[in-house]
DSSP file (Angstrom, degrees, kcal/mol; ACC not computed):
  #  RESIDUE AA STRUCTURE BP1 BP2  ACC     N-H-->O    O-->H-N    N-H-->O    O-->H-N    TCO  KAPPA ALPHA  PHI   PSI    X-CA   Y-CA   Z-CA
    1    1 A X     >        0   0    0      0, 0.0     4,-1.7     0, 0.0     5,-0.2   0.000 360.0 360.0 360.0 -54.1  -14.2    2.4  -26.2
    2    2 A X  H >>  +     0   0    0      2,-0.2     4,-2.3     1,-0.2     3,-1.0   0.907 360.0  56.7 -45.8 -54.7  -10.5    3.5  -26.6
    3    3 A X  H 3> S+     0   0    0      1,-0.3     4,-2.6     2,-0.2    -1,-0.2   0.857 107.7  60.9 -59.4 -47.8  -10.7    5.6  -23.1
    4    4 A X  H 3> S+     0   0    0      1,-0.2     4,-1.3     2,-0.2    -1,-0.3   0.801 102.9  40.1 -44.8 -40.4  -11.7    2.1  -21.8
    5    5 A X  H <X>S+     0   0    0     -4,-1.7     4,-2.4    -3,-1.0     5,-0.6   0.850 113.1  55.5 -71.9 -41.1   -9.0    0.3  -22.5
    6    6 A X  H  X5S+     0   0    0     -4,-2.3     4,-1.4     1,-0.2    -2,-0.2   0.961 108.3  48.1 -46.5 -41.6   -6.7    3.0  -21.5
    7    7 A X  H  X5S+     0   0    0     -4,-2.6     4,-1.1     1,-0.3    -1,-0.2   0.837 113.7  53.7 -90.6 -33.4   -8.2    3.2  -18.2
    8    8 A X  H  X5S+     0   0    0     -4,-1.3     4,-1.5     1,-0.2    -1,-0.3   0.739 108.2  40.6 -58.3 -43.2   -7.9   -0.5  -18.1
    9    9 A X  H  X5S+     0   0    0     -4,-2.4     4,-1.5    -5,-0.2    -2,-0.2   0.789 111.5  63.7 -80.3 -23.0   -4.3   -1.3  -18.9
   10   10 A X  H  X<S+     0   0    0     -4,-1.4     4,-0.5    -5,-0.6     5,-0.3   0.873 104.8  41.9 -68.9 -39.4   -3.8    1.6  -16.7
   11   11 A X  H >X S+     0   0    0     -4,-1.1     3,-2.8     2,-0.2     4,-2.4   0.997 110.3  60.9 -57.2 -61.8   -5.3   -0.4  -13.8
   12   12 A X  H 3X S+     0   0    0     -4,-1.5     4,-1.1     1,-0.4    -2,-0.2   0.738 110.9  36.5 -13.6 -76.7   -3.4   -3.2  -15.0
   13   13 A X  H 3< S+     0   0    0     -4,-1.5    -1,-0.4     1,-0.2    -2,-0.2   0.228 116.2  48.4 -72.9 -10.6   -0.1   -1.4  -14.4
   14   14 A X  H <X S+     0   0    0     -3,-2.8     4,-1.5    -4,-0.5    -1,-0.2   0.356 110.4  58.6-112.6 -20.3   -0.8    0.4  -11.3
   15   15 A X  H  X S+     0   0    0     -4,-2.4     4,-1.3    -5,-0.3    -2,-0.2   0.990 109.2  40.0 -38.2 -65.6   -2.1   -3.1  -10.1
   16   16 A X  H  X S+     0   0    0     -4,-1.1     4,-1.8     1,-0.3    -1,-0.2   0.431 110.1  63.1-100.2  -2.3    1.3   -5.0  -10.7
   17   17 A X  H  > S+     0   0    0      2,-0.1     4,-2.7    -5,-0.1    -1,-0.3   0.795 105.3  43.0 -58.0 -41.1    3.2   -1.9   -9.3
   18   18 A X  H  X S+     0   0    0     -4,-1.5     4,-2.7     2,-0.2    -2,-0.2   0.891 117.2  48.5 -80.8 -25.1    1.5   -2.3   -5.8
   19   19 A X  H  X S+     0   0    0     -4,-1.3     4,-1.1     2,-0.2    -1,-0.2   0.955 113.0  48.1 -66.9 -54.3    2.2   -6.4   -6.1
   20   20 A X  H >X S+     0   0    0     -4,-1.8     3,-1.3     2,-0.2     4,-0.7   0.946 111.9  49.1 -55.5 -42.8    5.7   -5.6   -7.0
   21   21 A X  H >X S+     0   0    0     -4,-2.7     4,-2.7     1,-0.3     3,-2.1   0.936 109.5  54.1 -19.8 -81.1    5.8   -3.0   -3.9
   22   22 A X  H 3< S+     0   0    0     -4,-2.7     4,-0.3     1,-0.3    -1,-0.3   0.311 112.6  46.1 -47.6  -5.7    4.4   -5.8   -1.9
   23   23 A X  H <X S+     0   0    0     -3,-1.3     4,-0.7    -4,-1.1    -1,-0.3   0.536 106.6  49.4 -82.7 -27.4    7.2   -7.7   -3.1
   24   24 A X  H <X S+     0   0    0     -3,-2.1     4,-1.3    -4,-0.7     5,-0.2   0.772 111.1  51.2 -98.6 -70.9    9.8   -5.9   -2.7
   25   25 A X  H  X S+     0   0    0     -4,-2.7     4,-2.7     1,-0.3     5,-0.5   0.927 106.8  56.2 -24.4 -67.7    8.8   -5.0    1.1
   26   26 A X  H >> S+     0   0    0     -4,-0.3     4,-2.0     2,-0.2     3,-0.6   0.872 107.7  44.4 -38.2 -65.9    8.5   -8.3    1.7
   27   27 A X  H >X S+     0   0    0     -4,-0.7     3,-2.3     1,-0.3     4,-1.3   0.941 110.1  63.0 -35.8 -85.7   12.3   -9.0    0.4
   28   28 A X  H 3X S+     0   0    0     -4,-1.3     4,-1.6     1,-0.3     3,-0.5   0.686 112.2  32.6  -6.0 -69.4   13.2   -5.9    2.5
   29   29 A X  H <X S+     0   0    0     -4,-2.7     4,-1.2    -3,-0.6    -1,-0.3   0.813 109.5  56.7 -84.6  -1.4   12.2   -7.5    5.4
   30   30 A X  H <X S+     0   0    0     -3,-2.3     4,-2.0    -4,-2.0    -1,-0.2   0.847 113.8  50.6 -72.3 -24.5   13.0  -11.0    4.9
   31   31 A X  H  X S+     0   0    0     -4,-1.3     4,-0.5    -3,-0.5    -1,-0.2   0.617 112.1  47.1 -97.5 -35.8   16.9   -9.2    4.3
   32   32 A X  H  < S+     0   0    0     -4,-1.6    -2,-0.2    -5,-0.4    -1,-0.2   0.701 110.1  56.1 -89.4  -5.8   16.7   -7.3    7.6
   33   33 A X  H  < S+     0   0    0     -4,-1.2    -2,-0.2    -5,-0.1    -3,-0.1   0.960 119.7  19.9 -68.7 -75.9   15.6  -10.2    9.3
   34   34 A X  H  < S+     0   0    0     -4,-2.0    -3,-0.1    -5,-0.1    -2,-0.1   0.067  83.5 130.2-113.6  21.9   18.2  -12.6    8.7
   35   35 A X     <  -     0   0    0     -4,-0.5     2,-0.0     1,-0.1    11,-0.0  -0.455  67.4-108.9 -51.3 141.9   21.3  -10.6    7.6
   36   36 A X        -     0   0    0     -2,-0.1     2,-0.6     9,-0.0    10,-0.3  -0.360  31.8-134.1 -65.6 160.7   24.5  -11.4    9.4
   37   37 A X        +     0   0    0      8,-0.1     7,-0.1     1,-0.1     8,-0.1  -0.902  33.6 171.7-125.9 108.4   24.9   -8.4   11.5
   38   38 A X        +     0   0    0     -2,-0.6     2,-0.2     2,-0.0    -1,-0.1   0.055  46.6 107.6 -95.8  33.5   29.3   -7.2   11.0
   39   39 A X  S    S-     0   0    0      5,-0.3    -2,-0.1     2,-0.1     7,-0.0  -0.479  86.4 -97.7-105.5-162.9   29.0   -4.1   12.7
   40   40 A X  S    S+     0   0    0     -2,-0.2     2,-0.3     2,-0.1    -1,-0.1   0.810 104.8  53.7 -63.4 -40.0   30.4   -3.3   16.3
   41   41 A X  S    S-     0   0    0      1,-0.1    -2,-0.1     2,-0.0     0, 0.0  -0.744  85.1-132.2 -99.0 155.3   27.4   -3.8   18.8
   42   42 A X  S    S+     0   0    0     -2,-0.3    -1,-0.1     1,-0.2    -5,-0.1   0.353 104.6  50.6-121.8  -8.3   25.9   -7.4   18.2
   43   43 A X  S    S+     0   0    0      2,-0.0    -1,-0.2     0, 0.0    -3,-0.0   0.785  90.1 108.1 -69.1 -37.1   22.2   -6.0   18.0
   44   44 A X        -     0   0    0      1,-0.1     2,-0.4    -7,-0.1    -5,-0.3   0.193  66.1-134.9 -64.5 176.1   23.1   -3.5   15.6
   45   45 A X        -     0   0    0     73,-0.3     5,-0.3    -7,-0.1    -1,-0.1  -0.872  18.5-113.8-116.8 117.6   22.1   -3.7   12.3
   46   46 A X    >>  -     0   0    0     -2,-0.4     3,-1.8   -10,-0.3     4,-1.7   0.366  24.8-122.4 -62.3 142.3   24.4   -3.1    8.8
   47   47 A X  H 3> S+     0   0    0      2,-0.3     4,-0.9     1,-0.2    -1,-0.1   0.450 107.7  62.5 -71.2   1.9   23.8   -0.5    6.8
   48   48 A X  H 34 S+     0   0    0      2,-0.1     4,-0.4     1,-0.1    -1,-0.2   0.638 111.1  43.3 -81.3  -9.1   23.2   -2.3    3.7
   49   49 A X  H <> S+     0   0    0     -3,-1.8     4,-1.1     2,-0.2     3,-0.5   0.795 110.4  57.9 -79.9 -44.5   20.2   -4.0    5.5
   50   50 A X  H  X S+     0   0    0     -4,-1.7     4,-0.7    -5,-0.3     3,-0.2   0.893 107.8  45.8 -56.2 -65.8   19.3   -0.7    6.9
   51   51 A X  H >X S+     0   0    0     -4,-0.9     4,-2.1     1,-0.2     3,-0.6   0.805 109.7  51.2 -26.9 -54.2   19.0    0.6    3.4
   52   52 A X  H 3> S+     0   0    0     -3,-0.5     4,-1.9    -4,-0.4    -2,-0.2   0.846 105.0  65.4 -83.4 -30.4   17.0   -2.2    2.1
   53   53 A X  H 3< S+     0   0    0     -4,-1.1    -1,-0.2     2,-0.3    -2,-0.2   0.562 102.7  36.9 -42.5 -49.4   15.0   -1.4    5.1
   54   54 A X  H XX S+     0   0    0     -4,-0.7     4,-1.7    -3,-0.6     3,-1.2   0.765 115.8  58.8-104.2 -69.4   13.5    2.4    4.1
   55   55 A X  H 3< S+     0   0    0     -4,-2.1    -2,-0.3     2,-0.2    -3,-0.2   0.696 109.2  41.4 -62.1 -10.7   13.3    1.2    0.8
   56   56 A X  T 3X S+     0   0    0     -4,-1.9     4,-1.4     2,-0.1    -1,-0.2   0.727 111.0  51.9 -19.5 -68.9   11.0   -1.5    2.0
   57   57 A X  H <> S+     0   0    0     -3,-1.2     4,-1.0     2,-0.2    -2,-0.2   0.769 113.0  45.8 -90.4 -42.3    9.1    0.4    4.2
   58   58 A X  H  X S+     0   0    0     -4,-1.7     4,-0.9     2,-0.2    -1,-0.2   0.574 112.4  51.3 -85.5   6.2    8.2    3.4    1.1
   59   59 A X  H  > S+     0   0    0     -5,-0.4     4,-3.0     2,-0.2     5,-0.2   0.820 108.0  55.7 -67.3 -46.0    7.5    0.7   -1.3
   60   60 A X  H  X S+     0   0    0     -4,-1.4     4,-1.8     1,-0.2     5,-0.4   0.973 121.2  28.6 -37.1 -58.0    5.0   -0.5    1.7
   61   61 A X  H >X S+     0   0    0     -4,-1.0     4,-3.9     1,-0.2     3,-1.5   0.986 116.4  59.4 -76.5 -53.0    3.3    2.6    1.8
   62   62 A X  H 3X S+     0   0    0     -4,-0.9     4,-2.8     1,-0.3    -1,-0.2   0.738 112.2  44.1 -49.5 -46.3    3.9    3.6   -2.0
   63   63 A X  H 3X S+     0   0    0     -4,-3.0     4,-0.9     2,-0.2    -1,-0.3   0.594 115.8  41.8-100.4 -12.8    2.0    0.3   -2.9
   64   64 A X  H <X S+     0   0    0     -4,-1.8     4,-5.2    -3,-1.5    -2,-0.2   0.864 108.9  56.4 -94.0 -30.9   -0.8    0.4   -0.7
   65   65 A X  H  X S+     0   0    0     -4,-3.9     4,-1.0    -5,-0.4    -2,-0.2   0.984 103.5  59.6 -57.5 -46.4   -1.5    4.3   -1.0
   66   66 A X  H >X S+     0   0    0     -4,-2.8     4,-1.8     1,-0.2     3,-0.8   0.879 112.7  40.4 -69.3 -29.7   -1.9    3.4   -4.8
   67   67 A X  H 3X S+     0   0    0     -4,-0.9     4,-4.5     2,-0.2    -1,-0.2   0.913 108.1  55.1 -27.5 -59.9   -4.9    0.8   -3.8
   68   68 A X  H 3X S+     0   0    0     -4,-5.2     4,-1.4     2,-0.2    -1,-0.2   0.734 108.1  44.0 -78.8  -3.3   -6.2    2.4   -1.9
   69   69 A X  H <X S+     0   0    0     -4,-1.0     4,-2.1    -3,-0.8    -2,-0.2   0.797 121.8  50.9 -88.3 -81.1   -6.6    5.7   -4.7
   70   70 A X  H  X S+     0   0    0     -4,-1.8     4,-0.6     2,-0.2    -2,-0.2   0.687 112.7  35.7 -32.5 -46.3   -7.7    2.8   -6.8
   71   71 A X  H >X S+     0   0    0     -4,-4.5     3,-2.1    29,-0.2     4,-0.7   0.892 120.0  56.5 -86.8 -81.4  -10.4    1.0   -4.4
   72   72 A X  H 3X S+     0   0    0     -4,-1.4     4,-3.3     1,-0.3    -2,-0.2   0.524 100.5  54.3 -26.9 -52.4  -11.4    4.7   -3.3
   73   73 A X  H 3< S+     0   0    0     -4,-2.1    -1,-0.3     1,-0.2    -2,-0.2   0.471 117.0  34.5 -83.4   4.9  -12.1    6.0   -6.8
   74   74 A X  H << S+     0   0    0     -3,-2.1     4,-0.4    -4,-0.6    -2,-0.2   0.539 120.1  52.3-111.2 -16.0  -14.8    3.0   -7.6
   75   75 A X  H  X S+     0   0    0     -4,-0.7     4,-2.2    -5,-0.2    -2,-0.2   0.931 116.6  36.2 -58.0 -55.3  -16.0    2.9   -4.2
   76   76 A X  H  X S+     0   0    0     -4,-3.3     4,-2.1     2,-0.2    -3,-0.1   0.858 110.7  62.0 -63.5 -27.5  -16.6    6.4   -4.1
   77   77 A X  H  > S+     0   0    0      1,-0.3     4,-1.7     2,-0.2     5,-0.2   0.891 115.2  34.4 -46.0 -49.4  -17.8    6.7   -7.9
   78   78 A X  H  > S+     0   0    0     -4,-0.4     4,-0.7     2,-0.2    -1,-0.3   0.678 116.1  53.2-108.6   7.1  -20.8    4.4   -7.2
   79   79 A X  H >X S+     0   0    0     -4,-2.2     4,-1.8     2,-0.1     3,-0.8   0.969 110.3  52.6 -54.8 -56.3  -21.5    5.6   -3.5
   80   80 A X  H 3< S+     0   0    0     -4,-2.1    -2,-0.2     1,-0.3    -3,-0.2   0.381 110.8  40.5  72.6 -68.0  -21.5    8.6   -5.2
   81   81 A X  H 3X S+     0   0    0     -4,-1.7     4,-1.6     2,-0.2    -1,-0.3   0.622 119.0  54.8-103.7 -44.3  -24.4    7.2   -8.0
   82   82 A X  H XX S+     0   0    0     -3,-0.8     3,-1.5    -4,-0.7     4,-1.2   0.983 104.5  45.1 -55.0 -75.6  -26.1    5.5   -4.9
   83   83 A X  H 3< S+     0   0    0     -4,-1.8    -1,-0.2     2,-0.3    -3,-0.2   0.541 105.3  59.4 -58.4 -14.2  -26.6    8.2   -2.9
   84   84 A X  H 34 S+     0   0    0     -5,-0.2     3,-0.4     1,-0.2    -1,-0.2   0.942 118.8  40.0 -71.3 -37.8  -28.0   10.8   -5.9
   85   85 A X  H << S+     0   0    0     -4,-1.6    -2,-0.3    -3,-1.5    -1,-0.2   0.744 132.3  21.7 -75.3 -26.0  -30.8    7.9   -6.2
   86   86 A X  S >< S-     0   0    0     -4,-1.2     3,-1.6    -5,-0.1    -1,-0.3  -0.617  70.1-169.6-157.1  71.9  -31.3    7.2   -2.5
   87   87 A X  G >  S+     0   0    0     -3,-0.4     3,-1.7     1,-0.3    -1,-0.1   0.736  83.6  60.4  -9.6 -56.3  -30.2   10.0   -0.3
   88   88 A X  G >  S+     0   0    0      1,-0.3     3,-0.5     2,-0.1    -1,-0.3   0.655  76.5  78.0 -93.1  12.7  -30.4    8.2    2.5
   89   89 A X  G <>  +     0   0    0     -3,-1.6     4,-1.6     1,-0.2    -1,-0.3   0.124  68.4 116.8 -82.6  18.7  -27.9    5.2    1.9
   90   90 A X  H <> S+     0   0    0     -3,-1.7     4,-0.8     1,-0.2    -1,-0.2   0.723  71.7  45.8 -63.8 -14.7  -24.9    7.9    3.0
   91   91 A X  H <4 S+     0   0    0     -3,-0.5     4,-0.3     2,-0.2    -1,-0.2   0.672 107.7  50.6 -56.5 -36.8  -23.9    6.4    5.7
   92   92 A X  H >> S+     0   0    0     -4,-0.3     3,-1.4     2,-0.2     4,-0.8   0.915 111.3  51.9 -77.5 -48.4  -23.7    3.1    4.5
   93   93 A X  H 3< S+     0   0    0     -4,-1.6    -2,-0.2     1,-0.2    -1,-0.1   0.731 105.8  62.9 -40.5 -30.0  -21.5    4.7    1.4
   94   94 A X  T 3< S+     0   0    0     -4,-0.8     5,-0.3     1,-0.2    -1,-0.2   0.857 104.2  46.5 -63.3 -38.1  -19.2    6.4    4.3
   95   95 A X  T <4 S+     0   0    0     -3,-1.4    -2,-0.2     1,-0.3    -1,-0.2   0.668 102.5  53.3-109.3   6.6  -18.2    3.3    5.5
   96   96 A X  S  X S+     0   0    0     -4,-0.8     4,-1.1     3,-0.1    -1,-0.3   0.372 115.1  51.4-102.6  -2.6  -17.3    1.2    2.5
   97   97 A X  T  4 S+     0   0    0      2,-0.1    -2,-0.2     1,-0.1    -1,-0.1   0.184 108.3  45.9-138.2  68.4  -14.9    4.2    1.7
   98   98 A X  T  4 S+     0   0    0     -3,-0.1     4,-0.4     2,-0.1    -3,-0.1   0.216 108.2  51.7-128.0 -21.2  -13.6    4.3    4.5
   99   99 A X  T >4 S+     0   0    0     -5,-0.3     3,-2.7     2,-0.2     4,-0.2   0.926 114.2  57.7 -66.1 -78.3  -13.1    0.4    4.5
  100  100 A X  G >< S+     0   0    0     -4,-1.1     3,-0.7     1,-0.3   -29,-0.2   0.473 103.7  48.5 -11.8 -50.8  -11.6    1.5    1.1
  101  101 A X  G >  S+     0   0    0      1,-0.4     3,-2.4     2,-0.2     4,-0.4   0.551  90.4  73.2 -76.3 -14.3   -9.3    3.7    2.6
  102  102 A X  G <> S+     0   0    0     -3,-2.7     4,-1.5    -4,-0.4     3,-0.5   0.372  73.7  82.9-109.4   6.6   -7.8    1.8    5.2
  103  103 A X  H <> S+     0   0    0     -3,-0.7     4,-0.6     1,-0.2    -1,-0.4   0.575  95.6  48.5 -45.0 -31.0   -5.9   -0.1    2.6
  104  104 A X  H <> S+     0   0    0     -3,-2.4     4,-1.0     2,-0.2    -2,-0.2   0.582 108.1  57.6 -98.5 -10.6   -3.5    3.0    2.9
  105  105 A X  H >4 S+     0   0    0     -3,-0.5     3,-1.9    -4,-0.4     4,-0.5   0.965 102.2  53.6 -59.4 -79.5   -3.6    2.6    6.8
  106  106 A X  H 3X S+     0   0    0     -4,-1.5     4,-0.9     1,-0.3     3,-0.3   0.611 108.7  47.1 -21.7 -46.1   -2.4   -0.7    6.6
  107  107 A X  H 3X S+     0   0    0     -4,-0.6     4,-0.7     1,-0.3    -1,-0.3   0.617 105.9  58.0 -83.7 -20.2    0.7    0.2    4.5
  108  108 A X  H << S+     0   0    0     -3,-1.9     4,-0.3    -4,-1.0    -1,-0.3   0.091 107.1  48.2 -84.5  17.8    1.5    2.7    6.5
  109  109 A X  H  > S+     0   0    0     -4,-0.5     4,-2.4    -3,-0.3    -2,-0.2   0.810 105.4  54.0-103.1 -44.4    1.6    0.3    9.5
  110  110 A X  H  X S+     0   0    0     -4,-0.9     4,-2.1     1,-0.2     5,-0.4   0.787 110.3  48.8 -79.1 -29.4    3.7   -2.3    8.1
  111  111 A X  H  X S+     0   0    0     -4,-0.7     4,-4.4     2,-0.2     5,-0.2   0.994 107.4  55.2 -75.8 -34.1    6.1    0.3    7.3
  112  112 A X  H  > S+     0   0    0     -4,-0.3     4,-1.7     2,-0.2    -2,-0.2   0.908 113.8  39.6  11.1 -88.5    5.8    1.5   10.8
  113  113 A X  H >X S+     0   0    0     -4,-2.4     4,-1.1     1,-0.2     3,-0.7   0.960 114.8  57.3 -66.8 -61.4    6.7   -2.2   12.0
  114  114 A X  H >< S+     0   0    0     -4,-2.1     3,-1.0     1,-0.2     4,-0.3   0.899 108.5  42.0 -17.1 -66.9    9.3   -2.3    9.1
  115  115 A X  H >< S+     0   0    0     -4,-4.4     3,-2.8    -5,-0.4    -1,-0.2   0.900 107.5  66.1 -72.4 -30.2   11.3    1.0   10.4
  116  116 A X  H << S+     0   0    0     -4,-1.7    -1,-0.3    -3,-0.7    -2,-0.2   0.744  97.0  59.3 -43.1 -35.2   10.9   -0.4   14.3
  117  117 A X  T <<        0   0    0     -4,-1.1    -1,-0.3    -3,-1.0    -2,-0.2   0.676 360.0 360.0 -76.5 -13.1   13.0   -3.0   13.3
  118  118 A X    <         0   0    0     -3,-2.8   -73,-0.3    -4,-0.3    -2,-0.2   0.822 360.0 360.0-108.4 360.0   15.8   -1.0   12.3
């Protein structure tokens, strides 16, 4: 019962890390977007926006890779439990964690698109 709760407030907290991530990104770009730009070249962009920019973009990644260990490690748990009982339902088990996984895809795109901008 204790190990439960641990492992539950643990979710909890690795939960509202990846929201704050996803918060923080967001801010990141909303701040590289629409910064005044006072450096020399009238594209360029300042290097406290630059900054805000890669910290943005690993918080992106940071927050999705920890989802995507999270949705990986109950997908896989009970494919895992499926597949001992019913051998043949691996296929189907590959591809919800692999759905799983692409949660870390994702974050590594939007940082991607994030770092293109700067």
């Amino acid at each position: 019962m204790r190990l439960a709760r641990i492992i539950g407030a643990s979710r909890k907290v690795l939960m509202g890390l990846g929201l704050l991530a996803l918060v923080l990104s967001a801010v990141g770009v909303v701040i590289l977007l629409h910064s005044p730009s006072h450096a020399q070249e009238p594209g360029a962009v300042p290097a406290k926006a630059q900054g805000l920019g890669f910290i943005a973009a690993a918080l992106a990644v940071l927050g999705s890779s920890i989802g995507a260990g999270i949705a990986v490690s109950a997908v896989g748990a009970a494919a895992m439990g499926a597949v001992a009982e019913r051998p043949e339902l691996m296929g189907r088990s590959l591809i919800y964690v692999g759905l799983a996984e692409g949660i870390a895809i994702y974050g590594l795109i939007v940082a991607i698109m994030i770092l293109g901008k700067l």
